[in-house]
Legacy VTK file of the C-alpha trace (Angstrom):
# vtk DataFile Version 3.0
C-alpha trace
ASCII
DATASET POLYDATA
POINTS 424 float
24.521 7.203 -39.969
21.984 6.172 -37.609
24.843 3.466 -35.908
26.863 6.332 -35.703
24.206 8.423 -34.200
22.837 5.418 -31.748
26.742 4.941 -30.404
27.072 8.367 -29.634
23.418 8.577 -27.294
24.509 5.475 -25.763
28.445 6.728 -24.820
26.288 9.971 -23.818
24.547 7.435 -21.342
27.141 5.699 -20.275
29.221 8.849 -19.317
26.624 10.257 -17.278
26.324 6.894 -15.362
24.001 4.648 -17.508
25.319 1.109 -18.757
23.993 -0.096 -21.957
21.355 -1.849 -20.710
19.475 1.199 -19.316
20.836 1.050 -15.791
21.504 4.048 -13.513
24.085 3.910 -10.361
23.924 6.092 -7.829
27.219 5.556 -7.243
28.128 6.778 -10.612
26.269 10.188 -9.827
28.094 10.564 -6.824
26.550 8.414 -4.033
28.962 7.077 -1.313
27.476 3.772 0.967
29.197 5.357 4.239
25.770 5.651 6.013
26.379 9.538 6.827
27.155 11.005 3.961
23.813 13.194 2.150
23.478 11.615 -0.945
19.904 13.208 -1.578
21.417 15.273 -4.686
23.263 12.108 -6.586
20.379 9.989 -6.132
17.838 12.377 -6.921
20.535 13.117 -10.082
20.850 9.489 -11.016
16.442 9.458 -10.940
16.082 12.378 -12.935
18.648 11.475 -15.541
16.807 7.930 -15.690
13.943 9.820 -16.674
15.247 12.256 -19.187
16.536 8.980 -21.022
12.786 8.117 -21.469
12.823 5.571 -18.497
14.757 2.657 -17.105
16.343 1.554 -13.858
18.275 3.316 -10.832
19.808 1.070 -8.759
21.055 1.584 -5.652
23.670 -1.335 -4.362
26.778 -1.987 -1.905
25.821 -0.729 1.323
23.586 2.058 3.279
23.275 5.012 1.288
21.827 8.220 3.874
19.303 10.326 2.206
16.454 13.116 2.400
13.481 13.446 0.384
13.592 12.329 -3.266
10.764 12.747 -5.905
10.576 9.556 -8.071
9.280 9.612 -11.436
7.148 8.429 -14.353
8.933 5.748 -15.807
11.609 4.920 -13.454
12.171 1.536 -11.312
13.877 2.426 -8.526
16.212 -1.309 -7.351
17.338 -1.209 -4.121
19.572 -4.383 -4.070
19.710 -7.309 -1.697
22.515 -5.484 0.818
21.841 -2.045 0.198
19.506 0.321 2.257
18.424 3.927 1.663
18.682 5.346 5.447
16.203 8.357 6.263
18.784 11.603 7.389
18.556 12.689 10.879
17.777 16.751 10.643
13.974 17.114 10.222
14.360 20.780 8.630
15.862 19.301 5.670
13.055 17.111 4.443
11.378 20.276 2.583
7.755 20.682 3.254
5.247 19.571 0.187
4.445 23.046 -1.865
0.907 23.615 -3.207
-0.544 21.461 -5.633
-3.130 21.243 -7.950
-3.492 17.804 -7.181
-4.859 17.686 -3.492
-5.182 19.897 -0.748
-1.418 20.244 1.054
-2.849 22.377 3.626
-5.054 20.016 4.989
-2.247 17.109 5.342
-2.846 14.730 8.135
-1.373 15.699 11.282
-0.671 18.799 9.977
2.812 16.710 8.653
3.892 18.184 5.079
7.170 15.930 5.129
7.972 12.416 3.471
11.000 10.540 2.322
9.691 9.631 -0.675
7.215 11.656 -2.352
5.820 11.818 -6.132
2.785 13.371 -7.495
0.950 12.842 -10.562
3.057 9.792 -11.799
2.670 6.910 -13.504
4.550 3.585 -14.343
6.297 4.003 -11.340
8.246 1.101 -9.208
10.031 0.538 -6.453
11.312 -2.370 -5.679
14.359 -4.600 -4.930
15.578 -6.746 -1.448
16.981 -3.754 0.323
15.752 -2.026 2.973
14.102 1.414 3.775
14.804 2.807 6.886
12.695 5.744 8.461
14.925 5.893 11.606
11.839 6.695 14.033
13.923 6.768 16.697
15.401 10.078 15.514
12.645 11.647 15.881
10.866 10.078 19.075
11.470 9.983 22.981
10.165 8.125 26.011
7.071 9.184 27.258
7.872 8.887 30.649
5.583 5.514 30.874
7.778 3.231 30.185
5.829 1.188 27.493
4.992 3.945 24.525
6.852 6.622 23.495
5.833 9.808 21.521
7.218 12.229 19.187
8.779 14.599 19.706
6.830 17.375 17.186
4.559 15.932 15.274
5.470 18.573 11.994
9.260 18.439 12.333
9.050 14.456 11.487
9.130 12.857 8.074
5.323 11.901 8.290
5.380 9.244 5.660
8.547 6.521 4.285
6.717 6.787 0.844
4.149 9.145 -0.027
2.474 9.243 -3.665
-0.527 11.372 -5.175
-2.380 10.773 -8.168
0.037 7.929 -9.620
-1.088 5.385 -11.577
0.423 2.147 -12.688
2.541 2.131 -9.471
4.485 -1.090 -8.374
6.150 -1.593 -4.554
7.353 -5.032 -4.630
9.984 -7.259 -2.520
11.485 -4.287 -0.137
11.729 -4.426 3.608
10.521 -0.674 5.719
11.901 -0.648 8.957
11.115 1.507 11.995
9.246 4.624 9.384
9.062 7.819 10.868
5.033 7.792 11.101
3.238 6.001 7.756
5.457 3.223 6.430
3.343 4.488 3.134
0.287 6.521 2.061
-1.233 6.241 -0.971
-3.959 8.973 -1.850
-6.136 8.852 -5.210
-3.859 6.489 -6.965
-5.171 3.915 -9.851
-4.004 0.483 -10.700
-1.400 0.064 -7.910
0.148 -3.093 -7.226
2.154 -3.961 -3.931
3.638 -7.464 -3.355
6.564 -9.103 -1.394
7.003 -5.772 1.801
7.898 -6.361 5.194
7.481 -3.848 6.998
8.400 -3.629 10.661
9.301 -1.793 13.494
9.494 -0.863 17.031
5.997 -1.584 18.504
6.758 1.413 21.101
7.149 3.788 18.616
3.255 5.844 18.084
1.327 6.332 14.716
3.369 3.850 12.852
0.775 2.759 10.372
1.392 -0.147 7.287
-0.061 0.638 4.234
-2.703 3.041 4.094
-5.223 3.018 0.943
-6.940 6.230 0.805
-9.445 7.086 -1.890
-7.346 4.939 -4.795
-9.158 2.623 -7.311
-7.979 -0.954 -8.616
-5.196 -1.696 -5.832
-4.233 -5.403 -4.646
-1.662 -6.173 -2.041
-0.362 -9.454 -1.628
2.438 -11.496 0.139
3.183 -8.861 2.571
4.455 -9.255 6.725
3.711 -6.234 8.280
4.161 -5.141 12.300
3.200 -2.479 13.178
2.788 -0.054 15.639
-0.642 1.235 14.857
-2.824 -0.237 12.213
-1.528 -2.282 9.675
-3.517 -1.893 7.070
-5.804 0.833 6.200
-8.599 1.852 3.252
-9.649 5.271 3.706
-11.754 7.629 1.211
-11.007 11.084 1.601
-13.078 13.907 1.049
-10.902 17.047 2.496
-7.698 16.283 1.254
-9.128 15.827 -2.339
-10.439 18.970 -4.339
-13.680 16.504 -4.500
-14.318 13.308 -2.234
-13.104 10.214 -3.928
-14.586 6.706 -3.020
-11.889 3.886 -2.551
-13.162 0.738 -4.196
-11.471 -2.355 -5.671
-9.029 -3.134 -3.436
-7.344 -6.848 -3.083
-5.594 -7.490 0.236
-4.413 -11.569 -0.045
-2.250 -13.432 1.470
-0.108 -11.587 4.404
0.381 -11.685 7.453
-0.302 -8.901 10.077
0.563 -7.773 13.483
-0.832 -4.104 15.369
-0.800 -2.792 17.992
-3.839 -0.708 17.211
-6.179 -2.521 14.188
-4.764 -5.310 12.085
-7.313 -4.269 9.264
-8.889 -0.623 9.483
-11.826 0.785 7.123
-12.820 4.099 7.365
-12.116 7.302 9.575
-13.578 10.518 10.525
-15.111 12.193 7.799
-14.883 9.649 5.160
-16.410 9.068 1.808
-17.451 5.823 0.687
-15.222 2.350 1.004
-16.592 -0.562 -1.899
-16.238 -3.555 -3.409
-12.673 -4.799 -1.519
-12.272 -7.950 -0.039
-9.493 -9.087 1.948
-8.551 -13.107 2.516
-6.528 -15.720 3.175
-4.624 -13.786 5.973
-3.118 -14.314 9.429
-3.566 -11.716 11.930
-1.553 -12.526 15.232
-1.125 -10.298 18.836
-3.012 -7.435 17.490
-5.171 -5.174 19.849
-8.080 -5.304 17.309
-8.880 -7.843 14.167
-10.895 -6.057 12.146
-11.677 -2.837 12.799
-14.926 -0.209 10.943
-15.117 2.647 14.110
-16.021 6.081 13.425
-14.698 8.186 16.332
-16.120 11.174 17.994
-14.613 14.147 15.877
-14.034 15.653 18.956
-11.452 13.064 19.895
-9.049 13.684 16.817
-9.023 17.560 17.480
-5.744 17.473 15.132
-6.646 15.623 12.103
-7.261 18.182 9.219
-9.470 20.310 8.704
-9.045 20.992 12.038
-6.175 21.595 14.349
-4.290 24.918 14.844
-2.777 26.637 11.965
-5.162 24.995 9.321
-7.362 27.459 7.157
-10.595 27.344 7.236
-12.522 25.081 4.422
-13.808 26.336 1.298
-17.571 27.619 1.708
-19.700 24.807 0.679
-17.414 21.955 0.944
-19.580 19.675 3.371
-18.828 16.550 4.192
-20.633 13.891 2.669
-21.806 11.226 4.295
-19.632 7.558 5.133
-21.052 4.130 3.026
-18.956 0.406 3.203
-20.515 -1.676 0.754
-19.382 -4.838 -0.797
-16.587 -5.716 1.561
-15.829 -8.892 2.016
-13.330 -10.972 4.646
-12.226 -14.459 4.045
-10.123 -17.450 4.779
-9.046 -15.589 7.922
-7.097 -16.743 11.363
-7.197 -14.170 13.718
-5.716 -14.091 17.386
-6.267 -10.184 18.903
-8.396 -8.481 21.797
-10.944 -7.795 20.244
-12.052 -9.790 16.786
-14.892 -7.616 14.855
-15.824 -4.183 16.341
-18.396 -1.958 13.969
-19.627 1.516 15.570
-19.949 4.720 14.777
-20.040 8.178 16.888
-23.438 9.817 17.103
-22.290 12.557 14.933
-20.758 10.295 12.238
-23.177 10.628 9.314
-23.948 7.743 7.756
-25.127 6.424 3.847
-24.959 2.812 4.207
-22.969 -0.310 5.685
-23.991 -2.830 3.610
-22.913 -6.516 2.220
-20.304 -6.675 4.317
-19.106 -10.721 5.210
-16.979 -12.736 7.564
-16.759 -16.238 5.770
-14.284 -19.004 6.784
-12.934 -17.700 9.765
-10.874 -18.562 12.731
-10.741 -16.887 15.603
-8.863 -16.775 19.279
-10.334 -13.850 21.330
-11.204 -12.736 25.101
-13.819 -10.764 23.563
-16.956 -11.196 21.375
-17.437 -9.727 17.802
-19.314 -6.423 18.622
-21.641 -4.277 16.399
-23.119 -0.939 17.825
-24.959 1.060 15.388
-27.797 3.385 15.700
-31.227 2.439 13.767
-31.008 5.117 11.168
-27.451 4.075 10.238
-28.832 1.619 7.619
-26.446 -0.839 8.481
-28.316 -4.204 7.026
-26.965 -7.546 5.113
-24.416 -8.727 7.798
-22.969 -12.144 7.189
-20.973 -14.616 9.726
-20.515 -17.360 7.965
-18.445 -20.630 9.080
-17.096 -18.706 11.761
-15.172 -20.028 14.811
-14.357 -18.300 17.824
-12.432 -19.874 20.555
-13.111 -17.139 23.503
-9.854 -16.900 25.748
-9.613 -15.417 29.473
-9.931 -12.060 30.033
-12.819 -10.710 28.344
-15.593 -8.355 29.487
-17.975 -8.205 26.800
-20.941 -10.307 25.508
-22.204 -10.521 21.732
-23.425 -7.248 21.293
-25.329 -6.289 18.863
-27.644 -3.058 18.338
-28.990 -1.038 14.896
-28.133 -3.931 12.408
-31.354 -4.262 10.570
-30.031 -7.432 9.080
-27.108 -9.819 10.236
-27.399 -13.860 9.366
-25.359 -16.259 11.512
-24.221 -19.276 9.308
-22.519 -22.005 11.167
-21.184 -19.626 13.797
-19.714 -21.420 16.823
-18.736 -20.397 20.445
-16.062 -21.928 22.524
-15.596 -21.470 25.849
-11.763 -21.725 26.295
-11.263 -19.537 29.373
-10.535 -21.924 32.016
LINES 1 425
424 0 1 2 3 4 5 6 7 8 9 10 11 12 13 14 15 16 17 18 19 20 21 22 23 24 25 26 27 28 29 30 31 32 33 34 35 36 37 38 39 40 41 42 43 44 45 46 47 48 49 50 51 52 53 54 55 56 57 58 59 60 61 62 63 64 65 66 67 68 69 70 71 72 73 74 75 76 77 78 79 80 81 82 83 84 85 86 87 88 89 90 91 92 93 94 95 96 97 98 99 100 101 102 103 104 105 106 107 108 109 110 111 112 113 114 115 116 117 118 119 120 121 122 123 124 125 126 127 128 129 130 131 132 133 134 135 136 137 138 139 140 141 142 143 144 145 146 147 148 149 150 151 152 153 154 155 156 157 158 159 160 161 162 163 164 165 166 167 168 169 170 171 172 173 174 175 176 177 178 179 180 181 182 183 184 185 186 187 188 189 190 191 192 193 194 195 196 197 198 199 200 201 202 203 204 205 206 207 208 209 210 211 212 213 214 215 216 217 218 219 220 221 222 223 224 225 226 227 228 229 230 231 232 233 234 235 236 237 238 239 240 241 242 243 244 245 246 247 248 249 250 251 252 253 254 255 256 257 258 259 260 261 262 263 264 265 266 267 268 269 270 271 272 273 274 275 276 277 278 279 280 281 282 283 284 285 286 287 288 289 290 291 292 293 294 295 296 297 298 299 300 301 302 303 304 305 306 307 308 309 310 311 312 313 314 315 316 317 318 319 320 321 322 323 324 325 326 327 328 329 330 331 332 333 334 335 336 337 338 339 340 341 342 343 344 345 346 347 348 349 350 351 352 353 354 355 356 357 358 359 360 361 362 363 364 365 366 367 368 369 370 371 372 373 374 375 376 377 378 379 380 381 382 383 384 385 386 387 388 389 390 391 392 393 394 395 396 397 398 399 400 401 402 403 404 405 406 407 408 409 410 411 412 413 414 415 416 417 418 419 420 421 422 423
């Protein structure tokens, strides 16, 4: 009886598009590899199927498969084979803006952008993975700006914001994929646990603005590893949110090893306007190459990011008595590093950037080919203290303007720290 029983779930699988071992085609929910048909319903079909059967795999093969927003979920590893590409759709209107959620605060999305290609909240054992491709198609949705070197978008709302977006997931896996050219964030990740991304390339256009690699805001127990990533703005980011978030979330204990990075803006940035507190992360064995900035902990004016949420036109007000707390780095350590940018090491924050801590932070085993000096310009009631250089070497190239500045560091040890003049 239960034979009987177990052949007749498993034909009830199969006819819906599920071989025996668990697998789900798209194509067998109606997906068609032309590149212009909208697939978003069959795939979306084939995912949610996947998950009614209590988990398993949806695999998407044998060619580009066009697409809007799709919602993956618990339990479901999403295979985008060697060949095959999920292609982001061209109409903007038709990527539906995120509804409310109990989870964060939609209204107070960056950029005021409510739009991703991929977007899940509240999931867990999650994966995507696979040696296809992801493509955001930023060109779609940008123009020249008249200068001939960047462009810009054209709205900064009607845009898919983010390539993959997910909220309170945990045990989340992004593994072996490429991203190409994403329509702002190749990914953000906000208040996830135990995340685990390995094996990306991501890359696109360097003309093409805000496209940011993998940005790390207020999740817990994340490690990154193997990755390339070029990108048009920073490459990789660990933020810790306090207005997106019903409460402000640190990020701590985050791994970044063994990648390779290229940015037009920061190769590695920590912290932003109105940020919690960033601990216990370290980041080695790297290779950061034609970047603008190596390693990057600035907190800007907010005056000068009138448009990041909570503020900007259109955004409600905050809740009475939501202040901001104030910004702490501790415990956040870089290694094993070569480094060849514009500027190597810049720490400073805006006079009305309030401040906790910055403290135990190290630069150990480091190479490094810069015009400029490292530079750290901090106020004396910053607390900024324990400041390590350590085997550091920086070959100083042509070009630069700057001297080793240093001001408001109540503590910073130079170990074996050695200046080259190379500029002639």
């Amino acid at each position: 009886m239960r034979r009987w029983i177990g052949c007749l779930v498993m034909a009830a699988l199969t006819a819906r598009g599920a071989g025996q071992d668990g697998v789900f085609q798209v194509t067998a929910y109606g997906a068609v590899p032309d590149g212009v048909t909208d697939n978003t319903a069959a795939i979306q079909k084939a995912i949610d199927a996947c998950a009614a059967a209590g988990g398993g795999t949806v695999r998407v093969a044998g060619g580009a498969f066009m697409t809007y927003t799709l919602y993956p979920r618990s339990n479901t590893r999403l295979e985008i084979e060697a060949g095959a590409s999920l292609e982001g759709g061209p109409d903007p209107l038709r990527y539906p803006e995120f509804v409310p959620s109990p989870h964060w605060r939609v209204e107070y999305s960056l950029r005021r952008n409510k739009r991703a290609m991929f977007y899940a909240v509240a999931q867990t054992n999650l994966t995507i993975c696979g040696r296809g491709t992801i493509n955001g198609h930023a060109e779609l949705f940008t123009e020249p700006s008249g200068s001939g070197h960047w462009w810009k978008r054209k709205h900064d709302q009607l845009i898919t914001g983010r390539n993959i977006f997910l909220v309170g997931c945990s045990d989340v896996t992004l593994e072996g994929f490429s991203i190409y050219n994403p329509a702002g964030w190749s990914m953000w990740l906000l208040d996830c646990d135990r995340v685990n991304i390995r094996g990306l390339k991501i890359d696109m256009n360097l003309k093409f603005p805000n496209g940011d690699g993998i940005h790390i805001g207020s999740c817990r127990d994340v490690t990154v590893s193997d990755c390339i990533v070029r990108s048009s703005d920073d490459s990789i980011i660990l933020r810790a949110y306090q207005h997106q978030l019903n409460e402000p979330k640190a990020c701590e204990r985050v791994v970044v090893a063994n990648c390779v990075l290229e940015s037009r803006s920061s190769a590695i940035r920590i912290g932003w306007t109105h940020d919690y507190e960033i601990k216990d992360c370290r980041f080695s064995n790297l290779v950061i190459r034609d970047s603008i900035t190596g390693i990057s902990i600035v907190m800007p004016a907010v005056a000068h990011v009138p448009n990041d949420p909570p503020r900007g036109p259109g955004v409600p007000p905050l809740p009475e008595g939501d202040a901001v707390r104030p910004f702490g780095v501790e415990n956040v350590h870089f290694s094993d590093i070569s480094m060849n940018c514009r500027d190597p090491i810049r720490v400073s924050f805006a006079p009305d950037t309030k401040v906790s801590r910055l403290r135990n932070i190290t630069f150990s085993n480091m190479t490094i080919r810069s015009p400029e000096y490292p530079s750290f310009v901090l106020r004396k009631g910053d607390r900024v203290s324990d400041i390590l250089l350590s085997n550091v070497r920086f070959e100083l190239l042509p070009g630069g303007k700057n001297t080793f500045n240093i001001r408001g560091v109540e503590r910073l040890t130079l170990d074996r720290v050695t200046f080259i003049d190379s500029s002639e």
